[in-house]
C-alpha angles and dihedrals in degrees: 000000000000129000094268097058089055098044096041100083093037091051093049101050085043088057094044094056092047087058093048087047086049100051091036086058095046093056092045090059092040097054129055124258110257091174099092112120092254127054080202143218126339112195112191116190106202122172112189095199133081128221101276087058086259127109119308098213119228103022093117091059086051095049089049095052103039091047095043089049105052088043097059089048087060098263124154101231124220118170125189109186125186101003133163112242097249094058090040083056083050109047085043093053084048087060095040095057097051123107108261096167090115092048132103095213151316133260139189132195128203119188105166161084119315154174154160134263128194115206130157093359086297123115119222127182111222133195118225105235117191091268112021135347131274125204116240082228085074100043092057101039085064086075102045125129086260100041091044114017096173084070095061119128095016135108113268110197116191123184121195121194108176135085132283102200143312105290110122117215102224090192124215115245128237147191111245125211089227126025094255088169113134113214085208086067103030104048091038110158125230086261084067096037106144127256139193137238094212114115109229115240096215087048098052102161108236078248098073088022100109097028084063090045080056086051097052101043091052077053094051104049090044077057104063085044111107130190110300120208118186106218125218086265084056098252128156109236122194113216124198116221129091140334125260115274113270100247120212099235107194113191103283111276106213131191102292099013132125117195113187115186131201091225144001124272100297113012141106126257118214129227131187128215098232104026105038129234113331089235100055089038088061106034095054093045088058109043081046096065096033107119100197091255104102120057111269082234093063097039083047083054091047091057086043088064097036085060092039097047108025102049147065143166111265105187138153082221105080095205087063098037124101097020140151143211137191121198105233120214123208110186137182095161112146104206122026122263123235102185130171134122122342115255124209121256105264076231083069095245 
């Protein structure tokens, strides 16, 4: 037996566990770390009343699974439920300002209330607080690299159930390989009839009432601006012609952050009674059995398609009846996300 028959297997096996070494280093690299001693916080914005001051329905189903879900994945919970805007700024700036060097990641919660605005030609989604409005750009902003840098670097996961506007999504039927109807959903009784968190323009509550006539006069006085064009003698000239563009405006996606949203730019998000919203149901089932195996980013599709496929509006008003949603993701995560629950320190903290 030569040198080379010897040599051949061990080489071979040699070669293999390189490769494995290899691969199990690239993924590393590629994925954030999730082995700090904390999982993290968990903030979770809830607001019980509707826009006319009475019971938001569903909003209790929302707060339990939101709070039993990130539980089980290792958060630290905090909830802060009907709050003015200017204590929900504080307790978020409280959060902001912690030490989360120890921690995994961050995540916020939104079950409430919401609309759009329209100022300057630009397009903001806004969250109904219990006195006034605030816009999801300053939420988000709150948790940036400058505002919290013990977050940098780590993932950042924002989920916003509450409507963008009034548009309603009719759906186009199809005629699916397998029956994937849900007799939960298609037999509801009036008693789970869907909602909506949009707020009605012709039922503003006195309460909003004058942030929305700020609004309008901002809008107002954009409308009457016209192009402006600086000549060579440094003169403003007002050009007639048409308005800027009216620009989407998502909340700001920023390096390691991950924004899902309910519904695209515009439209309603629905909510029932005894199961909660359809974003947050299905969300929370599936970010409880996920396992950390599979990428956040597929199990986030999958609750895309479960929204999409398995729901859709039964109401006594037509115009609301029969109607779909789809969640919408904006990322601009730089690793990929294996999440389930957390598991202890081998050093037993």
């Amino acid at each position: 037996m030569d040198d080379s028959e010897m040599d051949g297997p061990s080489y071979e096996k040699s070669k293999v566990c390189q490769e494995t070494a290899s691969q199990a280093k690239i993924e590393e690299e590629e994925s954030y770390c999730f082995s700090h001693p904390r999982r993290g916080v968990a903030v979770i914005i809830l607001y019980s009343q509707d826009f006319k001051g009475g019971e938001r329905p569903g909003w209790k189903i929302d707060k339990e699974n939101l709070q039993r879900t990130f539980s089980h994945l290792g958060f630290r919970v905090d909830i802060y439920q009907d709050l003015n805007k200017q204590d929900l700024m504080v307790h978020l700036q409280k959060v902001s300002r912690e030490d989360h060097s120890d921690c995994d990641c961050f995540v916020l919660a939104v079950s409430s209330h919401g609309q759009e605005c329209h100022v300057g030609g630009v397009r903001e989604d806004t969250i109904l607080t219990i006195d006034t409005s605030i816009k999801t750009r300053e939420v988000v902003d709150m948790f940036t690299n400058k505002a919290c840098p013990s977050l940098t670097g780590k993932p950042r996961l924002f989920f916003i159930q509450a409507c963008r506007g009034q548009k309603l999504d009719h759906g186009h039927e199809i005629l699916p390989e397998k029956s994937t109807s849900n007799d939960d959903t298609l037999d509801a009784s009036p008693v789970d009839s869907d909602l909506t968190d949009v707020i009605p323009m012709g039922f503003i509550h006195h309460r909003y009432l004058h942030t929305m006539q700020q609004n309008t006069a901002v809008a107002n006085l954009m409308s009457r601006l016209r192009h402006v064009t600086i000549t060579k003698q440094g003169r403003q000239v007002l050009q007639e012609g048409a308005l800027p563009k009216q620009v989407v405006s998502p909340a700001p996606c920023h390096e390691d952050f991950l924004v899902m949203y309910a519904t695209p730019p515009g439209y309603f998000a629905f909510r029932r009674q005894n199961e909660g919203s359809w974003f947050v149901n299905s969300l929370t089932k599936v970010l409880y059995a996920s396992d950390g195996t599979r990428n956040l980013t597929k199990e986030l599709t999958r609750v895309i398609r479960l929204v999409a496929e398995n729901f859709f509006s039964k109401n006594k008003d037509k115009d609301l009846h029969g109607k779909k949603q789809t969640p919408v993701l904006y990322s601009m995560l730089c690793k990929d996300i294996y999440m389930g629950p957390k598991k202890p320190l081998q050093d037993g903290r």
